[in-house]
N, C-alpha and C positions, 0 to 999 in steps of 0.2 A: 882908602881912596880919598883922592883931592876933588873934593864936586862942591858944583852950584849948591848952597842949601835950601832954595827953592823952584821949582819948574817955574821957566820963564812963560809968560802969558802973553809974548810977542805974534802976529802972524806970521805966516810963514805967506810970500809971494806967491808960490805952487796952489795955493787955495784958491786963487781968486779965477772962481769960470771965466771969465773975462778974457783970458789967456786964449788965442788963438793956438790952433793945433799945432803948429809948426813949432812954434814957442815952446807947447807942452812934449812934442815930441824931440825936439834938444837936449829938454832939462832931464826927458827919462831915461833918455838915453848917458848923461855924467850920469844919474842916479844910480843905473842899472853897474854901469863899470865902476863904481865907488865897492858897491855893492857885491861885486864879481872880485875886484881886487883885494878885500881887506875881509875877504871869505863870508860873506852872511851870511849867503845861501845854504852855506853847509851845517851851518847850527839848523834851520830850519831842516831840512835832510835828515841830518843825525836823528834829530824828535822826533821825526814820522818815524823813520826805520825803530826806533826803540815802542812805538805805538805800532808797527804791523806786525811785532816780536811778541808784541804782550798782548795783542787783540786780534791772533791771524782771522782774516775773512776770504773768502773769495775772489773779492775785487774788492774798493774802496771810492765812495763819493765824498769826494773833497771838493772843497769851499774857500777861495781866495780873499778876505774881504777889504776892499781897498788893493785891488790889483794894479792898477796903475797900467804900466803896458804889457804886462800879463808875462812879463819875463821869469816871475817865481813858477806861475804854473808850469810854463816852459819845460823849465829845470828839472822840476818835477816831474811832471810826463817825460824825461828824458831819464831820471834815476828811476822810475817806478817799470818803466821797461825795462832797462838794463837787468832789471833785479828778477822778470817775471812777474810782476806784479800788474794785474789787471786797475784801472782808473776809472773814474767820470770826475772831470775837473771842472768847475765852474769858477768863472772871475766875475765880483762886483765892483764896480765904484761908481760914487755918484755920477762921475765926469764923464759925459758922455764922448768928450773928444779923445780923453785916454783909453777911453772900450775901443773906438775906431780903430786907433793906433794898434792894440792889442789884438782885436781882428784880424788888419791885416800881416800885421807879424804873427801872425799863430795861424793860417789859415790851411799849412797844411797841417795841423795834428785833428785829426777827426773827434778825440776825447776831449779837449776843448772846445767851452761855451763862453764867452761871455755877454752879462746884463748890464745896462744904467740902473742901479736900482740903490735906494737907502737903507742899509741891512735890518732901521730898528721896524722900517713896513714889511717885513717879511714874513710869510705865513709859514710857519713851522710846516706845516702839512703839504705845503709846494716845495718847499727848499731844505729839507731835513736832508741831512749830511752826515756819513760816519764822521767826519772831522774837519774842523775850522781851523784854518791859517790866518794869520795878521800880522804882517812884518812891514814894522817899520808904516804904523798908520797909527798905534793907538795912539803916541805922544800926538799927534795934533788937535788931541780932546780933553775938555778939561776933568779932574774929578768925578763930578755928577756925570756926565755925557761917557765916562770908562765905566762906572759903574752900569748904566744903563744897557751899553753894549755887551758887558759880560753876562749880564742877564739874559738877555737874546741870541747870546753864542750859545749858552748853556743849552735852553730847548729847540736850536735850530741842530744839534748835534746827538749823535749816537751812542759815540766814543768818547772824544772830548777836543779841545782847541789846544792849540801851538801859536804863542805870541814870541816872535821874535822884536827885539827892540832895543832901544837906546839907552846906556849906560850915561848921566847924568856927572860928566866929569872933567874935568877942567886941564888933565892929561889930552883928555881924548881932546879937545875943544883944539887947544893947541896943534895938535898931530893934523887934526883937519886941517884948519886952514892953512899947514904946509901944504899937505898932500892936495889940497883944492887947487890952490898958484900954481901947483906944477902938473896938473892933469885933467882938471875941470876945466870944461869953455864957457860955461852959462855963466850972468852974474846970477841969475835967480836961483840955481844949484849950488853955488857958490853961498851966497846971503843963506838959503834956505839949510844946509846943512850947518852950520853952525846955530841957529837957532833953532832946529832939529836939538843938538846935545842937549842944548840950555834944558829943552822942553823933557826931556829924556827923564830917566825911573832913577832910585836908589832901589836898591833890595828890598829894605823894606814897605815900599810903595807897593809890591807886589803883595804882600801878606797885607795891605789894609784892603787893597781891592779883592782880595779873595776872600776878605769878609761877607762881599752881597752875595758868593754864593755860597754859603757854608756847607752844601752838602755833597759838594766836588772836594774830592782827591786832588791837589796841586803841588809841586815841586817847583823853583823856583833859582837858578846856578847862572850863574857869570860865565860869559862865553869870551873868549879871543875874537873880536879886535873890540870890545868895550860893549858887552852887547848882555843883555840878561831874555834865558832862555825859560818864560811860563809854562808851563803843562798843565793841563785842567782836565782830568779825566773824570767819569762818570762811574763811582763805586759797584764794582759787582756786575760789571757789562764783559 
């Protein structure tokens, strides 16, 4: 692979509350179609279905964190039916303008919830989850702040978490800002996805952060369109 050989430490525009909702409801909206056209969602997909294969349960409480306008849970409340598959979906993000948003686009699925909440104040005992998703949130944290969150994914879950995310490479970098000019409207979608890559994983980024939880079972594969696909399951569950 041709990559950055370090995570850039830029902000990304998308962070700053500041952002009126209309603003934030444009940019998730490129996000969401970026996302829908160069297949994310389906890496996330695939990982669940391979975790309802190897951990059947009854139903399943999943946990979005960093849901943005809650279009992954969507998806998934849309394949978790198709399949038979009983739900209870919850979305967090801190942003309380992108819960709104997600709200009201999700309002008629009944197994969707969403919170404003900070995933690291969360009380295992209120928000315990057979499984945590994270697509496409952890690159806007640094080191210290990934490590801390896998820590809290770990006793906020049953099962184990599914990190979908950014592939770290200068292919991919490229490929975007074609594909941005000719399909993006936001500048701030625009800006933000390409310092999204910069910020983005190598492989082995993911074998140093699964050092804070040595007693998780992890896998670790490169998915089509640039993307590496974490598993963190719970031994012996």
């Amino acid at each position: 692979m041709i990559r950055f050989k370090q995570r850039s430490t830029d902000n990304e525009l998308m962070d700053d509350l500041s952002l009126s909702e209309d603003q934030i409801r444009s940019v998730l909206k490129d996000i969401t179609l970026a996302n829908k056209w160069l297949g994310g969602a389906k890496i996330t997909l695939k990982a669940l279905d391979t975790i309802f294969e190897k951990y059947p349960r009854e139903s399943y409480t999943i946990i979005d964190m960093g849901c943005g306008d809650g279009s992954m849970l969507r998806t998934v409340a849309d394949h978790c039916k198709a399949k038979g598959i009983r739900t209870v979906l919850i979305g967090l993000d801190l942003n309380e303008k992108s819960i709104n948003i997600a709200k009201e686009s999700s309002h008629y699925y009944d197994n969707i919830r969403f919170i404003s909440q900070d995933v690291l104040s969360l009380d295992p005992e209120e928000y315990n989850c057979d499984i945590l998703l994270c697509t496409l949130t952890l690159h806007h944290f640094s080191r210290e702040q990934i490590d801390a969150f896998v820590k809290k994914f770990v006793l906020l879950t049953k099962i184990g978490v599914v990190v979908n995310d950014l592939d770290r490479n200068k292919i991919s970098f490229a490929l975007f800002r074609i594909f941005s000019r000719m399909f993006m409207k936001t500048v701030i979608a625009k800006h933000d996805g390409l310092v999204s890559i910069k910020s983005g994983f190598s492989e082995n980024d993911f074998h140093v952060f699964s050092k804070a939880v040595p007693d998780m079972d992890y896998t670790v594969r490169w998915r089509w369109a640039f993307r590496y696909e974490w598993i963190l399951t719970h031994p012996n569950r």
